[in-house]
N, C-alpha and C positions, 0 to 999 in steps of 0.2 A: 504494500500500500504506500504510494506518495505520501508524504507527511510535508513536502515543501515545496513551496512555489518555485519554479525554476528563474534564474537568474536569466534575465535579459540583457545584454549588452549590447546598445543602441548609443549611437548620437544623433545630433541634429541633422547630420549630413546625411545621414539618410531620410530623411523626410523632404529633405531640398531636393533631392533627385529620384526618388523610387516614386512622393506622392506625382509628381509634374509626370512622370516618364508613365505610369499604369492609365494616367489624366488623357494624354496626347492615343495611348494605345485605345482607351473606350471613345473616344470621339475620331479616330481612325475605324472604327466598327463603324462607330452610327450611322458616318457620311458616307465612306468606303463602301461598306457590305452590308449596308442599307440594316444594322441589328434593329429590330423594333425596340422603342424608347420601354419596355415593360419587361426586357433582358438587360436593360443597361448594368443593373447592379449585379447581377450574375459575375457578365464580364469585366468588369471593375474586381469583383471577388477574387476569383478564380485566376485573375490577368496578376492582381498585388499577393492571391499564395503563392505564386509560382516564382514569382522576383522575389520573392522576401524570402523563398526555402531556401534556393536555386543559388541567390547572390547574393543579398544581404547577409544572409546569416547561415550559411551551408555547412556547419558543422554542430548547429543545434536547432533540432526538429521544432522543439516546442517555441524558440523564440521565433523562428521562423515563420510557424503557424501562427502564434500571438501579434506579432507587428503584420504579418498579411493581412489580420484581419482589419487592423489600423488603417493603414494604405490602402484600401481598398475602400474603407468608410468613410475618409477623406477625400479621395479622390470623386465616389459622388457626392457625395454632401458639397464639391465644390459645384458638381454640376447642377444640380439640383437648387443650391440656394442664386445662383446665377439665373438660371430659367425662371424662379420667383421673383426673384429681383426686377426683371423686364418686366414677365408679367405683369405687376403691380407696378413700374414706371409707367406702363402703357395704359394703361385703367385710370389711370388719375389726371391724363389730359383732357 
């Protein structure tokens, strides 16, 4: 039985470059390969597990899995608060 939280070793610098880089790959679906807006967060997931296993962190699973899920929740939440943000620009003229 686990009894302790695994140790994450992260800096900033990975958020400067994995949240932008997973950001550019979901909005390369949407336009590119036409993804429907109602998978976006799928591939945002699945796009920040696989850099955060793979590269950020390839010799520990769990931080790996733990900051993928970051980076990827980041990454829409940047889309998402962006498409609100119009939206409600555009509504108030």
């Amino acid at each position: 039985m686990i009894t302790e939280f695994p140790v994450v070793h992260t800096n900033i610098w990975d958020a400067f470059w994995a949240v932008p880089v997973v950001l550019i790959i979901v909005l390369l679906a949407k336009w590119v390969f036409k993804v429907p807006s109602s998978w976006l967060s799928t591939v945002a997931t699945v796009t920040a597990l696989l850099l955060s296993v793979f590269v950020s962190h390839p010799h520990n699973l769990a931080a790996g899995i733990f900051m993928g899920f970051f980076y990827g929740g980041a990454a829409i939440g940047i889309i998402y608060s962006v498409k609100q943000s119009y939206l409600a620009y555009r509504t108030t003229e």
